[in-house]
C-alpha positions as CSV (number, residue, x, y, z in Angstrom):
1,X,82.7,62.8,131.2
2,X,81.6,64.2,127.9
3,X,83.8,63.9,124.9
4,X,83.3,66.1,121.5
5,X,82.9,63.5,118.3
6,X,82.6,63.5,114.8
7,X,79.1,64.8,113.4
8,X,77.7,67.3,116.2
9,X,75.9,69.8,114.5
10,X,74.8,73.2,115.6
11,X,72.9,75.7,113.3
12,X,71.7,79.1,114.2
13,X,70.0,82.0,112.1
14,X,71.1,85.6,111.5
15,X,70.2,88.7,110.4
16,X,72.2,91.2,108.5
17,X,72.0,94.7,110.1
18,X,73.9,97.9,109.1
19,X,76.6,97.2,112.5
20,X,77.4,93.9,110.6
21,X,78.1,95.5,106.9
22,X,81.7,96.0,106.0
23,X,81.7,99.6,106.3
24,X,81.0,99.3,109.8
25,X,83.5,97.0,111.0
26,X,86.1,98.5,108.7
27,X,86.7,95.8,106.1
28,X,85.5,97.4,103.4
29,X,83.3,100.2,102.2
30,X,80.3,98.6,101.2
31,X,77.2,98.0,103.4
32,X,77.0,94.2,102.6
33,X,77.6,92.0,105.4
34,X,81.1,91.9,106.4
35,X,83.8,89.2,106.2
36,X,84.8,89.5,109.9
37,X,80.9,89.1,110.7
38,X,80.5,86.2,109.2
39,X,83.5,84.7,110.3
40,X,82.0,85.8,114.2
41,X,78.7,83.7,113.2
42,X,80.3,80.8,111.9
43,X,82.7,80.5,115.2
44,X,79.6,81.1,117.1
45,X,78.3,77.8,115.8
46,X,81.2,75.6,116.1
47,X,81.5,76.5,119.8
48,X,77.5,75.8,119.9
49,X,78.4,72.4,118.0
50,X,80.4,70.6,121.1
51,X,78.4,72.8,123.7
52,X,77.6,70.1,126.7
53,X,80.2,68.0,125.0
54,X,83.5,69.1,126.5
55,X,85.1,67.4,129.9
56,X,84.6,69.8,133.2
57,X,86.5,72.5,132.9
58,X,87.4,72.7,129.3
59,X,86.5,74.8,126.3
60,X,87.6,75.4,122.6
61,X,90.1,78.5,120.8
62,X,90.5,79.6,117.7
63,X,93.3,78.1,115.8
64,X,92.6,78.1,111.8
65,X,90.0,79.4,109.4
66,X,89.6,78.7,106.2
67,X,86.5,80.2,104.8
68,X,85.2,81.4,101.5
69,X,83.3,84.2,101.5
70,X,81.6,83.7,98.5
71,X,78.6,85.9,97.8
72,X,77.6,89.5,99.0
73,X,74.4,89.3,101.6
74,X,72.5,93.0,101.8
75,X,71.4,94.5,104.8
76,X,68.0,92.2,106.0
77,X,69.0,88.8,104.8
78,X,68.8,85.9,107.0
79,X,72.1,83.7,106.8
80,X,71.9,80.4,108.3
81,X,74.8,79.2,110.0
82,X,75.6,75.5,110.2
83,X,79.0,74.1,111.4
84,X,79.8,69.9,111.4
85,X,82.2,68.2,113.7
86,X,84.6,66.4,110.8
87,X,87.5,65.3,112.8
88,X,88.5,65.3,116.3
89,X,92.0,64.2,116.6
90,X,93.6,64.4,120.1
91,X,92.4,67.8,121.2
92,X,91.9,69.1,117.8
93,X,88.4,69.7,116.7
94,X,87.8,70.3,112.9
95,X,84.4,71.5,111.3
96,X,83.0,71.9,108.3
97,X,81.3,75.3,108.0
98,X,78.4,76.7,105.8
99,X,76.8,79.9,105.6
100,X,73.5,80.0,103.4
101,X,70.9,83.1,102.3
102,X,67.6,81.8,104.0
103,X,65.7,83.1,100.8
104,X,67.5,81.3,98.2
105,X,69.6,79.0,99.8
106,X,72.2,80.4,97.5
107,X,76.0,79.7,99.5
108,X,77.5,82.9,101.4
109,X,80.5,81.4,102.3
110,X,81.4,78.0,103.3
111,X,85.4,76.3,104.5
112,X,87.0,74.6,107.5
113,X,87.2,75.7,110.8
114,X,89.6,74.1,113.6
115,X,89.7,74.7,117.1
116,X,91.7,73.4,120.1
117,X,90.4,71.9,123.6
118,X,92.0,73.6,126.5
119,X,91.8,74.0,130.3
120,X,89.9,77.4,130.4
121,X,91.9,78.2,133.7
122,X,95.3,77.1,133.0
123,X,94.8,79.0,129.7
124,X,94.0,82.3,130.7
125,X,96.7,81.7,133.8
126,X,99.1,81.8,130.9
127,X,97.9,85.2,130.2
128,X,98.4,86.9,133.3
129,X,101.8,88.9,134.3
């Protein structure tokens, strides 16, 4: 059975189009790329982090983000996405998240995110009335 540890890794590149600027998904007016966007990618890469390393049956959700968005990215750029395993305690998984520009290697936005292990069918049984 696989087990998620400290110190898996994923990375994956994207590229800022005009459905990922704030004034498309509504968090702004600006056509930068949008907070909620690069929240997306960074989840994206945590889930890509333990990906083949979670039991049968299991997968991660959402719990807490805490991420800086700390520099504006126009339309073109290429952000790179990286998220760390920090912690795993119980079934708690905590990464360490980084979003750079491609070109300058200048920080986009960078925090903490933590998701929780679950039983994907006895999760979304929960959801069902």
């Amino acid at each position: 059975m696989a087990e998620p540890s400290a110190g898996l890794t994923a990375t994956a590149t994207f590229t800022v189009t005009e459905t990922d600027t704030a004034a498309a998904l509504g968090s702004g007016d600006l056509a930068v790329l949008g907070t909620p966007r690069l929240l997306a990618w960074l989840e994206a890469v945590t889930c890509a982090a333990v990906e083949g390393h979670l039991p049968t049956g299991q997968t991660t959700v959402g719990t807490k983000v805490a991420v800086a968005h700390r520099a504006a990215s126009s339309v073109g750029t290429s952000v790179v996405a990286t998220a760390t395993v920090i912690r795993v305690e119980g079934r708690t998984i905590s990464y360490d998240v980084t979003a750079l520009d491609q070109a300058t290697g200048g920080i986009l936005g960078e925090g903490e995110i933590v998701r929780a292990l679950v039983d994907r069918e006895r999760f979304l049984s929960r959801l069902a009335r």
